[in-house]
N, C-alpha and C positions, 0 to 999 in steps of 0.2 A: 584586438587590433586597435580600437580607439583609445585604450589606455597606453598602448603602446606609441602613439603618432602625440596621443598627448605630453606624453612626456619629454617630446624635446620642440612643443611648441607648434602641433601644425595640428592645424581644428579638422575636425570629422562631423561630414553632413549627411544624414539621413536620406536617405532618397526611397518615393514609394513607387511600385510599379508603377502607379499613375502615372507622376512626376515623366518616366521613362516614353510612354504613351504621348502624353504632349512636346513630350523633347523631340520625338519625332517625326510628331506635324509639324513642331516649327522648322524643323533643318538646321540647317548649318549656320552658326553666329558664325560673325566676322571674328577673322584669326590675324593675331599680329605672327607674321611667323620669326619673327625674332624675340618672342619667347620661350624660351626652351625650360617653363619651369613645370617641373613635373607632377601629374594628379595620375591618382590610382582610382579607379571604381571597379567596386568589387558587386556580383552579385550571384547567383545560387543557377544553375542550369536548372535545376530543379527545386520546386520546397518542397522541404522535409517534413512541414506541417500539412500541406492540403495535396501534394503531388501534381502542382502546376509545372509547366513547362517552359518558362519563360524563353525567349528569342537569343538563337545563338549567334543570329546577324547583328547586336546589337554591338558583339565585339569590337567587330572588322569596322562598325558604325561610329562605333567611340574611337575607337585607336585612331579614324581618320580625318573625327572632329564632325562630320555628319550629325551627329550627334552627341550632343551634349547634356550628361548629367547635372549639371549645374554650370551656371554663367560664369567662365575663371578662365583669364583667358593659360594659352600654356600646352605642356604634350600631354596626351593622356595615354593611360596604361592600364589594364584590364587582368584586373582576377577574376576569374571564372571558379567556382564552388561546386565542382562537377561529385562530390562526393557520394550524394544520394542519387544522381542520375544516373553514373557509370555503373549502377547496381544490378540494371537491367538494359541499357544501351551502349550503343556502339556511340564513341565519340569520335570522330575523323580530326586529328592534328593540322593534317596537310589543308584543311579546309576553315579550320575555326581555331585561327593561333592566337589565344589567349596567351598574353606575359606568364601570368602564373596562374596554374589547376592545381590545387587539392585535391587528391583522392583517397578512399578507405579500401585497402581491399579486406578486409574484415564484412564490408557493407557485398562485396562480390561474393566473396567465398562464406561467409560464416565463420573464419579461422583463417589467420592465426588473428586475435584478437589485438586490437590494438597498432596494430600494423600497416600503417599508410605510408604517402609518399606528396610531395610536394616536386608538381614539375616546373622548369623554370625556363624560359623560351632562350636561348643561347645569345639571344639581340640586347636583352634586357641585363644577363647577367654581370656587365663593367660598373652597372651602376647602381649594384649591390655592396653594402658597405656593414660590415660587425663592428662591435661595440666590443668585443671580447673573443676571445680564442681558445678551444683544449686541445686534447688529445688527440695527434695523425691530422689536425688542420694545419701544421705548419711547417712551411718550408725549411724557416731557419729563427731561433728565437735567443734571445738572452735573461738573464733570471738578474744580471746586476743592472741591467742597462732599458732604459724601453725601445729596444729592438725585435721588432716582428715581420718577418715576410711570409704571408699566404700563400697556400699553395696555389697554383693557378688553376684547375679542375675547379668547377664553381662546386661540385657534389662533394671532392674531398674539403673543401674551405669552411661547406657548410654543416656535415656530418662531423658532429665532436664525440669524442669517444669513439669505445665501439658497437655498432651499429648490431641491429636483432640478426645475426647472421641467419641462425639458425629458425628463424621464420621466413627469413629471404631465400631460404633455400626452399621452403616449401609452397611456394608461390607459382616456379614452371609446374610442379605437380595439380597445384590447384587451377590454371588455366590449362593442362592438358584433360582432367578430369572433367570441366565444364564443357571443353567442346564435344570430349568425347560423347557426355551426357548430352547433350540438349542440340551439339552441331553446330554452334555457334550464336553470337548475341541478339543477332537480326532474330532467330526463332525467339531467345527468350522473350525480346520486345514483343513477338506478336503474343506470345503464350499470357505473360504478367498481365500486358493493356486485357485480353481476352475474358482474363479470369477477373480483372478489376470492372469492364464494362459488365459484363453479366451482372456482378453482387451491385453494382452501384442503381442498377436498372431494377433489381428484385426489390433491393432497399427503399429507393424510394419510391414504388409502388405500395409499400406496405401502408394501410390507413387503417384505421381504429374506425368501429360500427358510425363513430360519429362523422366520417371521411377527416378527424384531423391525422396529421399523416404521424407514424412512427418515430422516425428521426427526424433530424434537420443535419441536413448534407456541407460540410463547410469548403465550397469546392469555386473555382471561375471557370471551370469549362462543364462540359455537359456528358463527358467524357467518348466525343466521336472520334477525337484520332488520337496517337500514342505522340505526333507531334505535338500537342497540346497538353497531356498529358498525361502522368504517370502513374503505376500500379498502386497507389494510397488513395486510401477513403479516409475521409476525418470526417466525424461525426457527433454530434447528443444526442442519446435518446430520451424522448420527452412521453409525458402520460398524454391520456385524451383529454387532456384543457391546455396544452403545448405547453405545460412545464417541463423545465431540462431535469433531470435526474442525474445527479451525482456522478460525475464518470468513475470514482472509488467504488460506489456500488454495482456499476455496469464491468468494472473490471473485476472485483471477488465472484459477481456471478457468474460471469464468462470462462472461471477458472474452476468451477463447480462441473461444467462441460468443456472442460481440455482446453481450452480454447486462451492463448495469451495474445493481449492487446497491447500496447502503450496509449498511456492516460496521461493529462498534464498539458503542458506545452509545447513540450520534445525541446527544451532548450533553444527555442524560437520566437522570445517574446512578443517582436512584431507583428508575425505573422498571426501571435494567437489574440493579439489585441486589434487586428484589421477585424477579422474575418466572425470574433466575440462583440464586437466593439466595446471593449474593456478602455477606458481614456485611464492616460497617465497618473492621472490623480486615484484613479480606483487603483489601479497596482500599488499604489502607495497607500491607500487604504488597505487594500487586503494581507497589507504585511503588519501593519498595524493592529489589525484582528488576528492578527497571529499565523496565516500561510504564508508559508516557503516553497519556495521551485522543489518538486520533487516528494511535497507530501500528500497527504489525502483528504486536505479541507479543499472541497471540491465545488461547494455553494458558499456564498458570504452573501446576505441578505436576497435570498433568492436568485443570484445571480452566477454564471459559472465560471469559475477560475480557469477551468481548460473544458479538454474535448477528451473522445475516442479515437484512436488509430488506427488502422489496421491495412497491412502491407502483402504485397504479394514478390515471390519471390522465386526462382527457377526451380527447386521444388514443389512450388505451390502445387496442387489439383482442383478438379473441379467437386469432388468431395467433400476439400477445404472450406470450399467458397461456402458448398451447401449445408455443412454443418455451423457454420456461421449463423447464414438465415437461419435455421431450425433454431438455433438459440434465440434469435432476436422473436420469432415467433412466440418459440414454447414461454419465454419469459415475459413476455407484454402483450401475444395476444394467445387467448387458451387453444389448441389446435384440436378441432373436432376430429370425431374416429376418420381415419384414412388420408389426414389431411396429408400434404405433400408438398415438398420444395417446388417452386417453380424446375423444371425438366430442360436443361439444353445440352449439347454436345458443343467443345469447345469452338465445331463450329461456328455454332449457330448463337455463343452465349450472348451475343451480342443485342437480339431480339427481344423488345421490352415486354414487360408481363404486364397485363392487360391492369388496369385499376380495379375491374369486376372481380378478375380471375383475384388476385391480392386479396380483395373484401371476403371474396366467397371462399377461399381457402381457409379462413379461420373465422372461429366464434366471435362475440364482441362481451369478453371479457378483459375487463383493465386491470393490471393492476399497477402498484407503486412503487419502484425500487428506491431505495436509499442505497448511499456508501456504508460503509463499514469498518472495525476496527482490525484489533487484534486480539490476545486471547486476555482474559478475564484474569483479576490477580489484587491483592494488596495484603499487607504482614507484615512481620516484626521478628525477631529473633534474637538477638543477646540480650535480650531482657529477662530470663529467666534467672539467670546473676543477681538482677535484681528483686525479682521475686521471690523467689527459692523459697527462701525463710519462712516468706510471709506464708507464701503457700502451704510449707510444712505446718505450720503454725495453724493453719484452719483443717488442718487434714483433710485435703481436697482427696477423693478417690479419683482414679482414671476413669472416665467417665464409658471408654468403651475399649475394653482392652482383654476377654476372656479372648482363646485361642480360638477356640470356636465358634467363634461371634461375627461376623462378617461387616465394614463399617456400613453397610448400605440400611443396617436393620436400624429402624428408629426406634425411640424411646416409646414406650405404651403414651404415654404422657404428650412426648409431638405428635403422632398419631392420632390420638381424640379431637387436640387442635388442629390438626389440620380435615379433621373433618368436622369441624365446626362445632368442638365443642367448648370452643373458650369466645368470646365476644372479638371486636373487629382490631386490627393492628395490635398484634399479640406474635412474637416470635416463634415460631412453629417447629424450625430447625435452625442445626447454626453446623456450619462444615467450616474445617481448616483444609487445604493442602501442603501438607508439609515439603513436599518435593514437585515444583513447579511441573506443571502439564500433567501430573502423575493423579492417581485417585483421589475422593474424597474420602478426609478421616471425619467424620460425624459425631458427634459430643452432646451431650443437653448441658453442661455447666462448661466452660472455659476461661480461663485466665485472661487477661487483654495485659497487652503491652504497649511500649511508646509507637509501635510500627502496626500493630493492630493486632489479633490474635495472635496468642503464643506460638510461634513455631512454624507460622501462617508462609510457604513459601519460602522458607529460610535453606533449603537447598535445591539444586537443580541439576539436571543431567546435560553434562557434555559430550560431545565428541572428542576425537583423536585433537582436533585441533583445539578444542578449549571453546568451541560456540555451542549456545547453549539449544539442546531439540525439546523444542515441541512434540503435541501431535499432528502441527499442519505437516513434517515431516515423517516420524514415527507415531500412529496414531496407537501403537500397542503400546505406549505411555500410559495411556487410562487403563492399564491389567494391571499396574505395580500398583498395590495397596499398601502405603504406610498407617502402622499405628505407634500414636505414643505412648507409652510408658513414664510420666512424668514421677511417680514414684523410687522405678527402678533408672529414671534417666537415660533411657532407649528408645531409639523408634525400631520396631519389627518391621521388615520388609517381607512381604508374603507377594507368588505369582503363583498362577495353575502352571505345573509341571515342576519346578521350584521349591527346595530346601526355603523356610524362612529362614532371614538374616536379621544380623541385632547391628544395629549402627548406633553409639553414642548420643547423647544431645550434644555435650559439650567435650569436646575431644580436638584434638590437631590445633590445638592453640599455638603448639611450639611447631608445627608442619610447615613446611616453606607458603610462604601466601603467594599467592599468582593471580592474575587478572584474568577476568573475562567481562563481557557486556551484556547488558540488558536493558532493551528499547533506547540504542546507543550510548550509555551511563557503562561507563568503567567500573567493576564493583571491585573490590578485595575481598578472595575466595581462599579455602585452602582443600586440599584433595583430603577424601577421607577413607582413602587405602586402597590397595589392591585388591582384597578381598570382596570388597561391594561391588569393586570395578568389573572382577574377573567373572560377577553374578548377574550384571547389569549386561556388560558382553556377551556372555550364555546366551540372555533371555532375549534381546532383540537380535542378537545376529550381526552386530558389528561394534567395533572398541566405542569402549565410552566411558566415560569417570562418575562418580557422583561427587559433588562439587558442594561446599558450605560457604555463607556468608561470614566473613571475619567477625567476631564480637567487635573489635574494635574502631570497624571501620563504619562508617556514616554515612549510606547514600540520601541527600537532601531530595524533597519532591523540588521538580524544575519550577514550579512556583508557588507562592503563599494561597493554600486553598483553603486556609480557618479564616474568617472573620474574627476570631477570638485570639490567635497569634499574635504574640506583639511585634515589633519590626525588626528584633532580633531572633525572632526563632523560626526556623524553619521545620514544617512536618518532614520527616524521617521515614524511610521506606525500604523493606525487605529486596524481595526478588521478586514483586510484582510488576505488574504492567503501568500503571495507570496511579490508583489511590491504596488508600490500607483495606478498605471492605468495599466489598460490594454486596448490594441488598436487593434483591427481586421479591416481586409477591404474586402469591399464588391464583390472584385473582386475575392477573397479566399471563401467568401462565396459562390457566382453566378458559381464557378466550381462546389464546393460541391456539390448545387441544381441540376447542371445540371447530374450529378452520380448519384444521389439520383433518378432524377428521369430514367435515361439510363436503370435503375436497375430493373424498374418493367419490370419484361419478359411476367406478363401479360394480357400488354397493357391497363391495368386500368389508368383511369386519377386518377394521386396522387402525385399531385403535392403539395411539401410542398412552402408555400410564403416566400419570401425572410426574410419581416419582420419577421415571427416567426422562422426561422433558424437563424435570427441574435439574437434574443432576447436567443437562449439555450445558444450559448458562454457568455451571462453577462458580456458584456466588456464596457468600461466608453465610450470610443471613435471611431467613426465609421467614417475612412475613404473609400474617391473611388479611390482607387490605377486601376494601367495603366495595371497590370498584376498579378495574381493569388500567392499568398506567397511572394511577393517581399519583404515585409514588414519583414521577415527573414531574408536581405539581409543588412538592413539598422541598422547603429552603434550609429547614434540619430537623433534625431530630433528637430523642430525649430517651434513654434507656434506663431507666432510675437514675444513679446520679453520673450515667457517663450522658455527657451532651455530643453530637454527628453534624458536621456540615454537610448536605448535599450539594458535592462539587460536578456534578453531571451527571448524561447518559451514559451508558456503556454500547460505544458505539460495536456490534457485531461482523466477527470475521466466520470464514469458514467453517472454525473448530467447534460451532456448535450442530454442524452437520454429522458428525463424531456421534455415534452410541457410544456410552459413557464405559455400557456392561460388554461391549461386544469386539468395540476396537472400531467398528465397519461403519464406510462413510455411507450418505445417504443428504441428499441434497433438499428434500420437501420443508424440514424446520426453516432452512434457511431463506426459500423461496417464496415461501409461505409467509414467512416475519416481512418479508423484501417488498411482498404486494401489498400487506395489511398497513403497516406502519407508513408514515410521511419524509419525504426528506433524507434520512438516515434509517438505515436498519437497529434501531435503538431499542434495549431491551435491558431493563436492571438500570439503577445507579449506584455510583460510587460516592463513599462515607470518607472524610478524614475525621479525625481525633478535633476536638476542639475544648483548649485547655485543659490538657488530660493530668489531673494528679494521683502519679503511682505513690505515692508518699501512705499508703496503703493499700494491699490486693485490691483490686477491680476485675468483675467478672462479669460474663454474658453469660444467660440463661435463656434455655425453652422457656416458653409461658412467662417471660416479664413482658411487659406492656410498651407497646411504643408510641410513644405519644408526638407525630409531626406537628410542625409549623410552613405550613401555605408562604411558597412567596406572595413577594407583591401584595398584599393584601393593607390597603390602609387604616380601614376600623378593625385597630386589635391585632395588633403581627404578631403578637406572641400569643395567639390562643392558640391553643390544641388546633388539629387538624380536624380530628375527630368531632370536637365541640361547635367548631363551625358547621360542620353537616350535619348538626343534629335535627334543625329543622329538615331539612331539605328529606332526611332518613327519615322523622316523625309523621 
């Protein structure tokens, strides 16, 4: 609306509830009433952000000049934003005539999507005025001539085109079905406030052994009456030293137990900068550092870009409410045997739970949540074009490719090293994915290309519509086992129950190319038959393609992550997520395991193996580092003569809750990494290429040495990693 008013010259003023609050202590300015020049103020029956209630006498108060939004003298006229209120209350017309309401009924019903309405008070509508006109607005028009007469109907003048009929028709069904359900909106109002005052009551009773409290509530009432306020909680949850914790992390975890929130600012910047007190200047900073409306950088210098949501609705239950808490419990405070949700009956949920009862319901165990990413990824692919030759030329064998060899089995060779028989940052394993989300194929010698390992992700599996699945949606992704055959120019596809299949390396060049995306980037893909398809469909149980990256096509990384880059080259990247490698080490792992297993309190052997905790991170490169996350610390690295920028953490999503060998989710890795780590659920970093020359075969090997370089460090940047700990180790 303010770009709208701007653009033919009439200024738009902010106004804050305050503002609103003093306007009507002061009362009524002196009115010239022979000004008839017209102001709009517009403002929300309800926010969307914290579920305030604001005053719907403030109408009748402005339209009559009682009250003034700002000093101007003039008629005023009143938008009301009833969109998020009418969700759950009755709004009476005959009583609070608002010029123009907004509503969603998508926000009423759940369905049809998309589907609101704009009412418009029949006083107001002569001095509505278009700028343009289509289809069924007009009375009578001419195409040589500028001649236009409107229809006189404000609804036909304003409705161009045609209109969702066929959602409009399912609208009597969807208010027949609510009253039927619930009897009408007055129950819903008491039922939502009911279910929102319990949790907000349980919530903020909840305190950490040191009494600081759990969350921080971002709310102005206290939630006694439903005139005041509505069925939303906005909140952050913070550790026991009142740091906020990532609402990215609070939402992957929340989704670990069923449970979906909205994280961010809901498209409410003001409200999220009152209630944050984020100033102007910091939103202009944090776009600066790189967050946008809508993503998951969720701290900037310790401070939080948004909140937690969470809404109640005329299905809600009281079930609902309680497995909320149980989340907010089991994941911040540890719940001893028998512990229990605070207990009420919708009656009664209204009754606070004692501060004792909160403390003495749980243990005084903290822990840490961070945000999180997506899944783990980086590669290369039409480079073997380029290699071929060389490769034939050193008669590379396939590194693991007998039938009967399964890729999980390592080399005798990684094996030793990873039990410590080779000295400290020494490559232990090294895995590609050849088919995104799909298995690890494991190697001790491989090729490297411009995009990272050969073959590293260069295909992925779609749906009917051409998007690409993971395992957050099909986690029986990790049972396809590809291996390659870089001699015979095949990858085998092997599953239990499943014929193996031979797919191409280089094939469907002349196949029609078609697009799809990954981590929003458009790639150029081409199908690589029906055959795979018709194999791929069998084995998960619904249509789906296997899909390849074009040789010819180019996805750039979104920015320069070499130092060594010059300002015309951009790093190149597969059908990964993120960077070309990712590198975790074993010494980051073997903590984990050891928490993982501290954690069973009771005393069950369950022990997860190392190998299969390494195989959920999906990283290309497995070193044995000297000490736990060091690998965080290091600015690149050195693998004989290929040189690695460390371009970050590998911020963790879900998919490492995924057994790699089983399909089956399991929530403890994830929980477990959420409470141990700081900040972000961070685990592994990712590697670019830096000044990479193919200008002869380059390869990674088990057992070569990795030699890092330590940021930051001023005496000596370029010494080994290693070589600076060696006092520190002696």
């Amino acid at each position: 609306m303010r770009m709208v008013t701007k653009s033919v010259n009439i200024p738009s003023i902010p106004v804050r509830p305050e503002d609103m609050w003093l306007a009507e202590k002061r009362g009524a300015a002196a009115r010239d009433p022979d000004c008839q020049f017209p102001h709009l103020f517009c403002y929300p029956a309800q926010s969307n952000f914290s579920g305030t209630r604001y005053p719907l006498s403030w109408i009748g108060e402005v339209q009559s000049g009682r009250t003034c939004p700002v000093s101007a003298p003039g008629q005023w006229f009143v938008l009301l934003d009833a969109a998020s209120y009418v969700s759950t209350s009755s709004l009476d017309l005959s009583v609070h005539q608002a010029d123009f309401i907004p509503i969603s009924f998508y926000k009423i019903f759940g369905f049809p999507t998309g589907l609101g309405a704009l009412l418009v008070h029949n006083r107001i509508a002569p001095l509505l005025r278009k700028t343009y006109f289509g289809g069924g607005t007009a009375a009578a028009y001419l195409a040589g001539e500028d001649f236009y007469i409107p229809r006189q109907s404000v609804s036909e003048r304003f409705e161009d085109g045609t209109i969702s009929f066929l959602d409009v028709i399912a609208l009597k069904h969807g208010f027949d079905a609510l009253e039927s359900l619930t009897g009408g909106m007055e129950n819903i109002t008491q039922h939502t406030f009911t279910l929102a005052q319990y949790t907000y009551t349980a919530l903020s009773s909840l305190r950490y052994p040191n009494g600081a409290p759990v969350v921080r509530i971002y709310s102005n009432s206290d939630f006694s009456s439903p005139e005041v306020q509505g069925p939303i909680i906005n909140f952050n949850v913070l550790d026991d030293n009142g740091t906020i914790i990532g609402y990215s992390q609070v939402d992957k975890m929340a989704s670990l137990y069923n449970i979906q929130v909205r994280t961010g600012c809901f498209c409410n910047t003001g409200a999220c900068q009152r209630h944050l007190g984020i100033s102007d200047e910091m939103v202009k900073k944090h776009l600066q550092a790189g967050h946008v409306c809508g993503d998951d950088v969720d701290l900037i210098d310790g401070q939080p870009t948004g909140s937690v949501r969470i809404s109640f609705g005329y299905m809600s239950t009281l079930e609902d409410a309680q497995a909320f808490l149980r989340f907010i419990i089991a994941t911040r405070l540890r719940p001893s045997s028998g512990q229990a949700i605070p207990q009420a009956t919708p009656g009664e949920a209204g009754a606070p739970l004692a501060e004792s009862e909160a403390q003495n319901a749980v243990t005084a165990t903290v822990s840490r949540c961070r945000p999180s990413p997506q899944e783990d990824t980086r590669t290369d692919s039409r480079v073997w074009n380029d290699l071929l030759t060389a490769v034939d030329a050193v008669g590379l064998c396939p590194p693991v490719l007998e039938a009967n060899r399964t890729q999980q089995m390592p080399s005798e060779k990684a094996a030793s090293i990873l039990n410590g028989g080779v000295g400290p940052h020494v490559i232990t394993n090294l895995y590609l994915y050849p088919i995104k989300s799909c298995a690890a194929f494991e190697v001790t010698r491989w090729p490297v290309g411009n995009q990272g390992l050969l073959y590293d992700r260069s295909w992925m599996v779609v749906n009917h519509n051409g998007i690409c699945l993971s395992q957050k949606q099909e986690p029986r992704l990790c049972l396809i086992q590809p291996f390659i055959d870089l001699q015979q120019r095949i990858m085998v596809i092997k599953a239990k129950g499943m014929d193996p299949i031979e797919v191409p390396l280089e094939d469907g060049e002349k196949a029609p190319i078609c697009q799809s995306k990954v981590c929003a980037d458009r790639v150029n893909t081409y199908d690589c038959g029906e055959k795979i398809s018709s194999w791929l469909s069998k084995f998960l149980g619904r249509p789906c393609h296997l899909i390849k990256q074009s040789s010819d096509f180019q996805r750039n990384a979104k920015k320069k992550h070499s130092k060594g880059q010059s300002d015309d080259t951009t790093a190149t990247l597969s059908l990964v997520n993120e960077a070309q490698y990712l590198l975790i080490n074993t010494s980051s792992v073997l903590e984990l395991q050891q928490q993982l297993n501290a954690s069973d309190e009771n005393g069950k052997e369950n022990v997860l193996p190392m190998k299969d905790l390494i195989s959920r991170f999906r990283a290309n490169i497995i070193t044995n580092g000297t000490s736990a996350f060091e690998e965080e610390k290091w600015d690149e690295i050195s693998v004989g003569s290929l040189r690695f920028q460390v371009v970050g953490p590998c911020h963790r999503c879900q998919m490492i809750c995924i057994d790699q060998q089983t399909g089956q989710r399991n929530q403890d890795v994830f929980q477990k990494l959420s409470e141990s780590r700081r900040r972000k659920v961070n685990f592994g970093v990712y590697l670019m290429h830096m000044s990479l020359d193919l200008s002869s075969p380059r390869f990674l090997s088990v057992g070569s040495q990795v030699l890092p370089v330590l940021k930051e460090n001023t005496g000596g940047h370029d010494l080994p990693a290693s070589e600076k700990h060696q006092d520190v180790l002696s």
